[in-house]
FIVOGU-451849 format. One line per 8 residues: for each residue x, z, y of C-alpha. Coordinates in steps of 0.5 Angstrom, whole numbers, plus 2048, in hexadecimal, padded with zeros to 3 digits. Last residue first. Example, Ala and Ser with C-alpha at 12.3 -4.5 7.8 and 13.67 -1.06 7.14 Angstrom:
# FIVOGU-451849
81B:80E:7FE | 819:810:7F7
END
This chain:
# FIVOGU-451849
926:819:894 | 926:81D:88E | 925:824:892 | 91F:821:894 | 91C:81F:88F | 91E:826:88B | 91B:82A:890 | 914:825:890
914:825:889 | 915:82D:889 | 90F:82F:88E | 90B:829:88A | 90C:82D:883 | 90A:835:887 | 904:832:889 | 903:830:882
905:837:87F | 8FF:83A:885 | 902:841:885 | 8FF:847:884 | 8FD:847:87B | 8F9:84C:879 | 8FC:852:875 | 8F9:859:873
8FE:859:86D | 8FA:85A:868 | 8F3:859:86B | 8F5:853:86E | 8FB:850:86A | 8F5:850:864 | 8F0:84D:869 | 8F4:847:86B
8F1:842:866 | 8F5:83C:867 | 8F5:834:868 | 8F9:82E:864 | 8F6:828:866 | 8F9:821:862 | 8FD:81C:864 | 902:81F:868
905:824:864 | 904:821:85D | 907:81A:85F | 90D:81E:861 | 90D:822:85A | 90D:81A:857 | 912:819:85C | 914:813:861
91A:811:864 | 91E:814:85F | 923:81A:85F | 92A:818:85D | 92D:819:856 | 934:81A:858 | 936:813:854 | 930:80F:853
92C:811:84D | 926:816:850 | 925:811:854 | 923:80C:850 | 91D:80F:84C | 91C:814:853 | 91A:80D:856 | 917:80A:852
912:810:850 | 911:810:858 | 90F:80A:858 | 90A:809:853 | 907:80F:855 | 906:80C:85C | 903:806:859 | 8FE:809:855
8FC:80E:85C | 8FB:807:85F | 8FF:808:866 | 8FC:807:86D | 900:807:872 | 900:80B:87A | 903:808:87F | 905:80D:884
907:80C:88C | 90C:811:88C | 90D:816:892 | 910:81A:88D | 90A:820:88F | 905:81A:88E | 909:818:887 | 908:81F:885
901:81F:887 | 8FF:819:884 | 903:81B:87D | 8FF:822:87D | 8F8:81F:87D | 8FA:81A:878 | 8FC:820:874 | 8F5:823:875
8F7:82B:878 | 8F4:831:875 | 8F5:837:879 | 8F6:83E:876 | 8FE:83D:876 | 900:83F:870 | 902:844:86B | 900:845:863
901:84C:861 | 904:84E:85A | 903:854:857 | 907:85A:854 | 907:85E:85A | 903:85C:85F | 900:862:85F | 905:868:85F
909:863:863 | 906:863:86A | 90A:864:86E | 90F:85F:86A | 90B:859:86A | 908:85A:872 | 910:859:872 | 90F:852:86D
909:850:871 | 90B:850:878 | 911:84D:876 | 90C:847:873 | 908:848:87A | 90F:846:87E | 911:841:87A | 90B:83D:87C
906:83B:876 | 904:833:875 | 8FD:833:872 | 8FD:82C:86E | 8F6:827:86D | 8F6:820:86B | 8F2:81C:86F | 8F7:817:870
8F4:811:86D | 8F5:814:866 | 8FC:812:866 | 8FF:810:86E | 905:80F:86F | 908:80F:876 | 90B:80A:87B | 90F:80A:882
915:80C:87E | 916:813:882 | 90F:815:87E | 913:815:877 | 919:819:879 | 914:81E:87C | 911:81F:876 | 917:821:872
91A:825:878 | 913:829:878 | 914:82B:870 | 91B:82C:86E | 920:82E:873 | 91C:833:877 | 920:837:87C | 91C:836:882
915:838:87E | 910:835:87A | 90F:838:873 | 90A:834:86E | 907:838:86A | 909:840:86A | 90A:844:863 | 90B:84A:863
90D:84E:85C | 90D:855:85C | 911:85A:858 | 911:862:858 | 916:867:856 | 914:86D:854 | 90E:86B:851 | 90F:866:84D
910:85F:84F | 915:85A:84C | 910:855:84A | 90E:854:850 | 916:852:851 | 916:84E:84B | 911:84B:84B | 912:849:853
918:846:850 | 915:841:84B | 910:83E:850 | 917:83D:856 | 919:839:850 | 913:834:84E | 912:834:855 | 919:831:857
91A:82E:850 | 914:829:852 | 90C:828:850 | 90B:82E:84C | 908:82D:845 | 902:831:843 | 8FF:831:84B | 8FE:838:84D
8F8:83B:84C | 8F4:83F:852 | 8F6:845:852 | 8FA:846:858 | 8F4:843:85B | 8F3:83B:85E | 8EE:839:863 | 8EF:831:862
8F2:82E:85D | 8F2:827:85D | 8F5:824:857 | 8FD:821:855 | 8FF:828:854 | 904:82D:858 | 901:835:856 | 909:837:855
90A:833:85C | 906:83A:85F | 90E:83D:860 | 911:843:85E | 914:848:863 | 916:84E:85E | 915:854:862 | 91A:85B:85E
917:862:860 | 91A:868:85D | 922:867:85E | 926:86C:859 | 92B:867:858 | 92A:866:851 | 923:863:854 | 927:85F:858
92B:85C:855 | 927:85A:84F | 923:856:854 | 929:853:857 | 92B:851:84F | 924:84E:84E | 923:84B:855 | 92A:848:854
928:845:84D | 921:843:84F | 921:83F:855 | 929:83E:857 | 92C:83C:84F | 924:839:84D | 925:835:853 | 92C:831:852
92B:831:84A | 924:82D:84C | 928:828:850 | 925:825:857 | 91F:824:85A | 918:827:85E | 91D:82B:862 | 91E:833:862
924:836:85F | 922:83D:861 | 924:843:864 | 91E:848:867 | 91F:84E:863 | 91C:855:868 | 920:85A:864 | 91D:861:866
921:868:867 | 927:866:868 | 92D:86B:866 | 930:866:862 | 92D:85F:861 | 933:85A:863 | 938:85E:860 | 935:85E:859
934:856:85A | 93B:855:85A | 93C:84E:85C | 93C:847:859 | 935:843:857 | 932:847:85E | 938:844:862 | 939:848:868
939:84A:870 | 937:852:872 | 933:853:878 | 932:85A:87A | 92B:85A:87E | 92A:85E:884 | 926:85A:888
END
């Protein structure tokens, strides 16, 4: 397509070179995982994305489009129809969100009027490279069985990659009026997360049991979990997470109007579809 790509590590190469004669900068790099260290966040989320950032604008670029994440919102309660004004829980739920909230401060704040800033944030991304969130769910319905929290009736609105690229190049043409803003990113379609599971297990051809788990007993596992896991050689990522629990547990829905009138965006793919299709490739391909 035209593209000139440039293999490299964020934390080790030359920035000023990455950015000369380029007119925009869009920066999707992250560490993205419900765990791990908060060093290991904090040196990619916001040490990196600060040096890119100043690169970019020492280079001359006039558009820089931070992609940031809607786990900045991420509480143990429903929130349904969430704005870019909403308020952001005191304490955030994982070093993930904590980080990727504390680069698009920074990003926002570097806008002038030479040089804009955006920060994108799009929920729950599914396309055929997504090594966080779809292979995390499909994980639990290959076993046959999902956890149910709240009987399942949680909703999350799942966004194909193709309308988050949308998105963040709509960003750049319309940088005079995202500039200095926030906008939240999805696909539209509220999807019950019970409903989610069966049609997953349907598209895996998996008869699904679905199992009940009391929200006490769930939190009580996951601070457990994490507790020990944090200790053992390498630190590996629970079973269970309290952020985990928070995502399946609870609805988290969006406002679209900001993207609308800024962007002109509206979501054209159907991100569930788009899951069922990938289930269906990887299940074949892994037989």
């Amino acid at each position: 397509m035209g593209a000139t790509f440039v293999r490299g590590d964020l934390l080790t190469m030359e920035h000023a070179g990455l950015c000369r004669d380029i007119d925009v900068v869009f920066h999707a790099a992250a560490l993205s995982s419900p765990w791990g260290l908060r060093a290991a966040f904090q040196r990619i989320n916001v040490d990196a994305t600060r040096e890119l950032l100043t690169a970019a604008r020492a280079a001359g670029a006039s558009n820089f489009v931070f992609v940031s994440s809607p786990s900045v919102y991420a509480a143990m309660k429903d929130q349904p129809g969430l704005t870019e004004t909403s308020p952001l829980p005191p304490r955030a739920l994982n070093a993930y969100a904590a980080t990727k909230r504390i680069g698009e401060g920074i990003v926002l704040a570097a806008n002038t009027v030479s040089f804009r800033t955006a920060s994108i944030r799009p929920r729950a991304l599914i396309g055929p490279d997504d090594a966080v969130l779809l292979p995390r769910i499909l994980a639990l319905v290959s076993r046959g069985w999902f956890p149910l929290f709240r009987g399942g009736r949680g909703l999350v609105e799942l966004t194909d990659v193709r309308d988050a690229a949308h998105a963040l190049v709509s960003a750049d043409r319309n940088r005079e009026q995202a500039g200095g803003k926030v906008i939240n990113i999805s696909g539209g379609k509220p999807t019950a997360v019970i409903d989610l599971a069966r049609s997953l297990g349907e598209a895996l051809g998996r008869t699904m049991k679905l199992r009940a788990i009391p929200m006490p007993v769930a939190r009580s596992l996951a601070a457990a979990m994490e507790s020990v896991c944090s200790v053992l050689p390498g630190r590996p990522e629970p079973k269970l997470t309290t952020y985990g629990i928070a995502t399946l547990a609870y609805t988290q829905t969006f406002d679209l109007t900001r993207a609308r009138d800024l962007l002109g965006y509206a979501p054209q793919h159907d991100a569930v579809d788009t899951a069922r299709t990938l289930a269906t490739r990887g299940a074949g391909a892994n037989s």
